[in-house]
N, C-alpha and C positions, 0 to 999 in steps of 0.2 A: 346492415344485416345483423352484427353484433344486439342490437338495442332487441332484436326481435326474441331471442333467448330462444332456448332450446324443444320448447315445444312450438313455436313459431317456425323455428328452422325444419323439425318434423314435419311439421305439416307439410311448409312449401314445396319440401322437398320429395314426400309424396303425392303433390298436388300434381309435380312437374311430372313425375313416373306414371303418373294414371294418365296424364295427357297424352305425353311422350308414346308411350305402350298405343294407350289406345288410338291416335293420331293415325302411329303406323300401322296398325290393325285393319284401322278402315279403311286405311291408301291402300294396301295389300290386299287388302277383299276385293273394294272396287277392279281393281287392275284385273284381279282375277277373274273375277265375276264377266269384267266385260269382255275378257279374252275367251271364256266358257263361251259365253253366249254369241256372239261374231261368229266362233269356231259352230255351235250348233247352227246358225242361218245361214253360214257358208254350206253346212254339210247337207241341211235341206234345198239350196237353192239347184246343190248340187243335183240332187233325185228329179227336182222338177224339173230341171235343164236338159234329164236323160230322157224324163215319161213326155216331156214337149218333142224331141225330135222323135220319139217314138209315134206322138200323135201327127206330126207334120209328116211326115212318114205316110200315115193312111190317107193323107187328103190327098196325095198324090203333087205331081211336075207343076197343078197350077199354084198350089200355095207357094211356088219361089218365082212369078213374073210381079210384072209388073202391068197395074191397070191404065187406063185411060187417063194422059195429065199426067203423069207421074203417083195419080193414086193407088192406092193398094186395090190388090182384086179383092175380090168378092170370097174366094179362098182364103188368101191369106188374112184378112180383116176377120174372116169366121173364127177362123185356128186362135189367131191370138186374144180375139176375145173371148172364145171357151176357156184359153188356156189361162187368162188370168181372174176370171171367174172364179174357175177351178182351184187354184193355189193361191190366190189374193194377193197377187205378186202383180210386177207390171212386166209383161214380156212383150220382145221384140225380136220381128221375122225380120232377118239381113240379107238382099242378096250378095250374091258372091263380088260385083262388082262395090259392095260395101253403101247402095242406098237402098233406107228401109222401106221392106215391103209392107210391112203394118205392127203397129204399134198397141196395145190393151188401153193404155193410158191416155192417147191422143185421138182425134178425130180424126176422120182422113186427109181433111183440108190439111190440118196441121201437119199428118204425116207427109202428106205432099213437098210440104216449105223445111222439112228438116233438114240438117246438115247431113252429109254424108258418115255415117259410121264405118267404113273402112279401117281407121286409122286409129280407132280406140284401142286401147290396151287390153281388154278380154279378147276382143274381138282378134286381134292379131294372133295374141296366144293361142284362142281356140284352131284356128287354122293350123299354128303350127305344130302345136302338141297335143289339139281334140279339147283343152279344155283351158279356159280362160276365168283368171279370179282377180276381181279388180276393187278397190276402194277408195272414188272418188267423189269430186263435186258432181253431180248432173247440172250441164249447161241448161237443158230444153227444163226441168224440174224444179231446178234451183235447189238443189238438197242434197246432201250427201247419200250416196248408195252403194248398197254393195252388188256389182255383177260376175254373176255365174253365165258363161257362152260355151257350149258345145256347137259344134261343128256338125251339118247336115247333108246329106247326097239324097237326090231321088234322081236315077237315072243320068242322062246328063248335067243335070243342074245342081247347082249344091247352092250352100247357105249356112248362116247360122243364127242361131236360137238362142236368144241369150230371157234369164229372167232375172228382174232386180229388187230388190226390197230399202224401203230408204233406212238408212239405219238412226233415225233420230226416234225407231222404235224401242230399240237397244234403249238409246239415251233416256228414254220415258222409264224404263225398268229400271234402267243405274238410277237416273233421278228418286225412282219409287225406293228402290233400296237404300240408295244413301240419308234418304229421310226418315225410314226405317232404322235406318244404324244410327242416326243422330239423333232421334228419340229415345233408341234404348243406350246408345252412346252416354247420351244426357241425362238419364232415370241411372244409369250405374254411375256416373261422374256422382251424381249425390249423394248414391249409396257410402261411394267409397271418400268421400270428403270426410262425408258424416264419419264415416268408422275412422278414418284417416285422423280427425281430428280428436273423435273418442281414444282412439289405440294413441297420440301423441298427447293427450290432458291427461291420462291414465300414468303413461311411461316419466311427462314432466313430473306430475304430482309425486310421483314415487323417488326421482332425483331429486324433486327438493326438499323431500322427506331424509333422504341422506346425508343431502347440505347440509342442512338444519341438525342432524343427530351428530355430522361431524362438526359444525360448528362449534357446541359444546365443548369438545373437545381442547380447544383453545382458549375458550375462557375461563378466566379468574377462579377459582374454586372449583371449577366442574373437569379437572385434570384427570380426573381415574374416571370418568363416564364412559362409558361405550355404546356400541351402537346394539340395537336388539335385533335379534335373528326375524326378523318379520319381511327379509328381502327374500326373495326367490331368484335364482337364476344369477344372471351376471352380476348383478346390483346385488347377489347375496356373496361373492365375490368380493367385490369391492366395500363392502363392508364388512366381511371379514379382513381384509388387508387393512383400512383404517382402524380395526380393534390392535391389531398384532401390532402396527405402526404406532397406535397410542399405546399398548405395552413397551416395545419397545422405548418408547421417547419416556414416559416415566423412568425406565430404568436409570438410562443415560441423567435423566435430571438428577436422581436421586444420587447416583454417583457423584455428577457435581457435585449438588448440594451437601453432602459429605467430607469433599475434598475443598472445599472453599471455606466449612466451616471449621477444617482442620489447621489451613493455611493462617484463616485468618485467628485462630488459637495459637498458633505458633508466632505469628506475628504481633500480637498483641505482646503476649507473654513476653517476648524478648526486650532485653534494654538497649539494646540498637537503635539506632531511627531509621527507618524501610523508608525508603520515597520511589516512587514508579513515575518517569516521567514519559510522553511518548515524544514522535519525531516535530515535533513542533516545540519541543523544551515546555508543556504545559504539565501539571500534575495530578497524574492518574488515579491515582490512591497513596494513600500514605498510613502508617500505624499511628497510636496514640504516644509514642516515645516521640515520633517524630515531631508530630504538634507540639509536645511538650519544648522538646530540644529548637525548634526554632520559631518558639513563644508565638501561637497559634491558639488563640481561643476556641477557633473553630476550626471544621476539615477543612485542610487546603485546595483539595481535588480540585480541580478546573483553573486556575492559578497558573500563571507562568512563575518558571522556579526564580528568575532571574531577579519577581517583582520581594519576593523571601530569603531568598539566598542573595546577598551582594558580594560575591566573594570572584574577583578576577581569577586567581587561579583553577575553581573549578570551573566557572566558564568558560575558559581554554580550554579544557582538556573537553566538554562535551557540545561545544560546538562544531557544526559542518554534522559530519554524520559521525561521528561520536566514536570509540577507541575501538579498536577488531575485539580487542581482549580486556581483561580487567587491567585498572590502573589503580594507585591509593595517591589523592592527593590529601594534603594539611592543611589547611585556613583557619584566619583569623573571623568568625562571628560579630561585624559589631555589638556592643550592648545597648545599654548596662545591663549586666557586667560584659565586657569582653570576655571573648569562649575560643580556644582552640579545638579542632575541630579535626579529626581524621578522618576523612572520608574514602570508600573502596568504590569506583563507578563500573559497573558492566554493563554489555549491550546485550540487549534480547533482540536475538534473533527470529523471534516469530511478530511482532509489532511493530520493529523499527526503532522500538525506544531505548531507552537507558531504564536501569535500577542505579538506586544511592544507598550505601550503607553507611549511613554517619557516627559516630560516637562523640563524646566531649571528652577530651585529654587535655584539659584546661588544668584539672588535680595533678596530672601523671606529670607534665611539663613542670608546673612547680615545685612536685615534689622531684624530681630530676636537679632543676636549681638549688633549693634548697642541700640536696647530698653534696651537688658540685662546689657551694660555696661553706657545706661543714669540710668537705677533703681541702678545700685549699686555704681554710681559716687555721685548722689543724695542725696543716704543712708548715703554714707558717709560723705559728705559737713553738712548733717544736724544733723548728732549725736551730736557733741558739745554744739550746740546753745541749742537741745532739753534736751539733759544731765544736763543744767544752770538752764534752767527752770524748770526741774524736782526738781531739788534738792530746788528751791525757793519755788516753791510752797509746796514741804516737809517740809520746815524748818515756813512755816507760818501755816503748819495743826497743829503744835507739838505744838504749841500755843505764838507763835514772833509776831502771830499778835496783844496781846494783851498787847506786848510794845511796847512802845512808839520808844524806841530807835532803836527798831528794824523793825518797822512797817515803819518810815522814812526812 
């Protein structure tokens, strides 16, 4: 789904909403449509079912016997063939004991060998409550129908009058309509791909018009570009936010760049050796004192300290994770020449690493020796002479000075 990018994803995804929508559009019509229309055949079958016992009515007591053989009279076979004539429906005359008197649909032979309709579901209801509505298979038909039975009296004899319509007429109209909907179904499905896919090449085009004007942004020399007011709307949003965001990020660089080129002026400048190492004891950055101080032709950066510095005591002190707080240790430098060395180690806290502050007191040391061996060459040279005098001037407290011979 990813590879298909964002006008691929457009699309589909309106492709799914036009379906989706219109799927259920046409499930919802149909449903509707066929419940309209049921409901309209039920409500005329109903009218014909009233104006049939109205006309069975006028034919009088003979349209409810029954003829010779169990065929329909000569009445009742007239009535229901006017009546379905009339209303292009199939009706059927029941007597009260529930076998039919005559049928619109059937011969009489046939009427003859039918089952008994007693026991039908309209048929029942019309008895019980004058009006019966049914919607099933017809056994004698083989089709589904809908029946409308009202309930009849002439005189002693009663009956009922049912008229049926098959409903695979309905089905021919749902069918005409649903081919009708799946035609203009299918002419709009095109419509709206087509525009679906114009409104998604249109909206990609214009995203990758941003890409592309924020890509710049990132690249080598093209750092203060921005983007041109030629977006509209949300995309003109979002590309105001990337101009303000690439202001923004200039600033912050420039800042850096400022503060790196002061540090590393300050570094430079100093006669210290700076060395940066991180949690791996490898070296980060180092100044040009530093290189100098431990004879380095080139930057040491990427260098483990350990393979530069051979010096056991600051290895102790920055191994494991290295001191909470500053430390200074002193080492010996191999040469040539051997170098004393003061070193102050601290940890930074934002890295993990250590900083090295080195000097050479290789001078300071000797000349330290140097004073220690003039004070005690000194000391020496003058003990005798001052031991003379001590002893002289003892021997005239004790009282020599007050001879003569000794005072000379």
């Amino acid at each position: 789904m990813s590879a298909l990018g964002v006008r691929g994803r457009l699309f589909l995804v309106s492709l799914a909403l036009i379906l989706g929508v219109g799927g259920a559009s046409a499930l919802a019509l149909e449903h509707e449509l066929r419940a309209w229309l049921a409901s309209r055949v039920e409500t005329v079958l109903v009218r014909a079912a009233s104006g049939a016992v109205a006309l069975v009515v006028t034919r009088g007591p003979d349209a409810l016997v029954h003829g010779p053989e169990g065929r329909p009279s000569a009445a009742a076979a007239e009535v229901t063939a006017r009546l379905g004539e009339a209303y292009g429906a199939r009706v059927t005359l029941i007597g009260s004991d529930g076998r039919v008197l005559g049928d619109s649909a059937l011969s009489p032979t046939a009427v003859a060998a039918i089952d008994n309709h007693g026991d039908r579901p309209e048929v029942v209801d019309a008895r019980l409550h004058g009006l019966g509505v049914a919607r099933r298979l017809s056994t004698t038909l083989d089709t589904s129908m809908l029946y409308v039975a009202r309930p009849v009296v002439i005189g002693d004899r009663s009956g009922v009058v049912r008229v049926a319509l098959p409903l695979h007429d309905v089905d021919t109209i749902i069918r005409t309509v649903r081919m009708i909907i799946l035609l203009v179904g299918l002419g709009g499905l095109v419509v709206a791909v087509f525009m679906s896919g114009l409104a998604s090449h249109l909206a990609s085009r214009a995203m990758r018009s941003l890409v592309d004007h924020a890509r710049t942004l990132a690249v080598g020399g093209k750092r203060r570009a921005r983007i041109d007011g030629a977006f509209a709307g949300d995309l003109g949003l979002v590309a105001g936010s990337f101009n303000r965001m690439a202001a923004e990020l200039d600033a912050v660089v420039d800042d850096l760049a400022r503060e790196r080129a002061w540090v590393a002026t300050i570094l430079e400048s100093m006669s210290e050796a700076v060395v940066a190492i991180d949690p791996e004891h490898r070296i980060n950055g180092a100044n040009h004192a530093a290189s100098t101080l431990l004879g380095q032709a080139e930057d040491p950066t990427g260098r483990a300290l350990v393979e530069i510095v051979r010096a056991p005591a600051l290895m102790e002190i920055i191994q494991g994770d290295g001191p909470e707080g500053p430390v200074e240790v002193e080492f010996e430098l191999p040469g040539p020449p051997l170098r004393r060395i003061r070193a102050s180690v601290a940890p930074l806290k934002a890295t993990g690493g250590l900083v090295l502050v080195m000097r050479d007191v290789t001078e300071v040391r000797r000349l330290e020796r140097v004073r220690q061996d003039f004070v005690a060459n000194v000391s020496h040279e003058l003990r005798t002479p001052v031991a003379a005098i001590r002893a002289a001037v003892e021997t005239l407290q004790r009282g020599a000075a007050e001879t003569p011979k000794h005072r000379d």
